[in-house]
Each structure stands twice: as C-alpha cells, then as structure tokens.
C-alpha positions as CSV (number, residue, x, y, z in Angstrom):
1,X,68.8,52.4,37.1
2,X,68.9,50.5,33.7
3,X,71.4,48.2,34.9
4,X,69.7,47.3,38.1
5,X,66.3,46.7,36.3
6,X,68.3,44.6,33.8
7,X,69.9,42.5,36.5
8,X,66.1,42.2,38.4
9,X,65.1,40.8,35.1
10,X,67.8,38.6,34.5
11,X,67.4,37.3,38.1
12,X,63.3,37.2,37.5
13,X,64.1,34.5,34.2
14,X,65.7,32.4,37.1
15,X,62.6,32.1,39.3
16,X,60.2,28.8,39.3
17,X,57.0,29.7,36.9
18,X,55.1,29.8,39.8
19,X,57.0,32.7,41.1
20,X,57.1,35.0,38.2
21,X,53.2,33.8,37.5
22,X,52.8,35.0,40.6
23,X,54.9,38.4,40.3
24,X,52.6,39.3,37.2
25,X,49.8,38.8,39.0
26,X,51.0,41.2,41.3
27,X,52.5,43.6,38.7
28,X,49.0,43.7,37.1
29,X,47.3,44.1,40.4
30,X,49.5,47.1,41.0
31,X,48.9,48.7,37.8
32,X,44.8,48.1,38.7
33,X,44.6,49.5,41.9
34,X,45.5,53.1,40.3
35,X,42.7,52.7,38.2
36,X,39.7,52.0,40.3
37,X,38.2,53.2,43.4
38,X,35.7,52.2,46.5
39,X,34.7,48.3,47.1
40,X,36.4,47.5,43.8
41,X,39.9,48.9,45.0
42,X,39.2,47.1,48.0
43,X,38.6,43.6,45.6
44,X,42.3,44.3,44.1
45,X,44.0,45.2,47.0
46,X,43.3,42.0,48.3
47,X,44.0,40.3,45.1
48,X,47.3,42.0,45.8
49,X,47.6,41.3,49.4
50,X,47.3,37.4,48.4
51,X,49.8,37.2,45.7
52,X,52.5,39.5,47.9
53,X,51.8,36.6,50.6
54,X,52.3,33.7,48.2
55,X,55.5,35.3,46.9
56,X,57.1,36.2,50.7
57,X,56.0,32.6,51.8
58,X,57.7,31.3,48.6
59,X,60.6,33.8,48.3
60,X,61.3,36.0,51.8
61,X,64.5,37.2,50.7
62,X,63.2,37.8,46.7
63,X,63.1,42.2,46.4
64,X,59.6,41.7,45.5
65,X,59.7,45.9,44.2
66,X,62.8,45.4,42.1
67,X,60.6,42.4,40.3
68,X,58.0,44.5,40.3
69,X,60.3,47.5,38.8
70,X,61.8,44.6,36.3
71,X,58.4,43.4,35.3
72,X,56.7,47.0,34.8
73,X,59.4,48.5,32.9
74,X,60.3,45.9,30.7
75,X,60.3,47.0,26.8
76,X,57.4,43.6,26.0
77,X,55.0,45.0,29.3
78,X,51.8,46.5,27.9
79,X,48.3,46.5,27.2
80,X,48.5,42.8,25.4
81,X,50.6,41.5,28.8
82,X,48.5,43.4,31.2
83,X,45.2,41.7,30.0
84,X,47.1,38.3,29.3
85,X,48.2,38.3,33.4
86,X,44.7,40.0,34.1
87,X,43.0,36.6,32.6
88,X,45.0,34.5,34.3
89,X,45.0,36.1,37.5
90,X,41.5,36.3,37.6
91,X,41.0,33.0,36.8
92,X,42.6,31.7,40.1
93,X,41.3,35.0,42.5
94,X,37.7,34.9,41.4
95,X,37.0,30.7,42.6
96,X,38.9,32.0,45.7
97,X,36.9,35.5,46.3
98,X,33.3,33.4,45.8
99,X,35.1,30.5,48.6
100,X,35.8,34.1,51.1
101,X,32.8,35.3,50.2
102,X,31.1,32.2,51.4
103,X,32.9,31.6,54.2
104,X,32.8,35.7,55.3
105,X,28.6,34.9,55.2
106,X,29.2,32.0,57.4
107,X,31.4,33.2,60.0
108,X,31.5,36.6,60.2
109,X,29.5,38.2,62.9
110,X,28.9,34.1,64.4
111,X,29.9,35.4,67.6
C-alpha cells in the first residue's frame, strides 16, 4: 500500500498544475461531502461532480482514486491544506454556482 501511494504521488508531481489544482479540489470536496448533509451535500457533490469531469476530460486514463489516495494520505495533507484548496476551490465554484443558478431560473421548467 505505501509503495503504491508513493508511486501515485510521484506520478501526481508530474501532472500539469491545472491537473493536480484540480485533484485538490476534488480531494477537498471529498473530504466535505462526509461532513455535511441536505442541499449543502448536494452543493459539494456537484462541486465534485465538476472537478471529476474536468480531470476525465483532461486525463481519461489518470486513476483519479489512486490521486485521490496519494493526495489524502500524504504526511503535509491537513487542516492548513484542506482550507488552502477549500479557498481556492471556492473561489472558481461559487462565480460558477451563481452563473447555474441563473441560468437553472431561466430555463428550468421553460417548457
């Protein structure tokens, strides 16, 4: 187990920024979604939903859990990185969630 979350890391260092920006982004999301219920667990589920897409668009054959694993596990990840990736995260999702939001009052029930 130690040496596979090793070589997920190692193979994590070699990903565009984008990609592991994006993998923290899920990793926090993950951690999050244990932690709160109702219309705010639906909120981070699709938080999570978007960055999964974004990283299987980018990176089909990437193990997306094994990053997640390597990212999670790693001796630095804790409550200083978790609120590091939750500020950043949230500062792409929430212009995004007001655009849906927006666009779900427009179109949704239109027909």
């Amino acid at each position: 187990m130690i040496v596979s979350l090793l070589a997920a890391a190692l193979s994590l260092s070699a990903l565009p920024q984008a990609e592991q920006d994006d993998l923290h982004c899920l990793a926090y999301l993950s951690v999050a979604a244990g932690k709160v219920q109702g219309d705010l667990r639906t909120k981070v589920d699709g938080g999570a939903l978007y960055y999964f897409g974004r990283i299987q668009a980018r990176s089909s054959q990437l193990d997306i859990a094994a990053a997640l694993d390597a990212i999670l596990e790693a001796p630095g990840y804790g409550a200083q990185t978790y609120q590091a990736d939750k500020a950043r995260c949230h500062a792409q999702l929430d212009p995004l969630a007001g655009q849906f939001e927006a666009w779900k009052d427009k179109y949704e029930g239109a027909r």
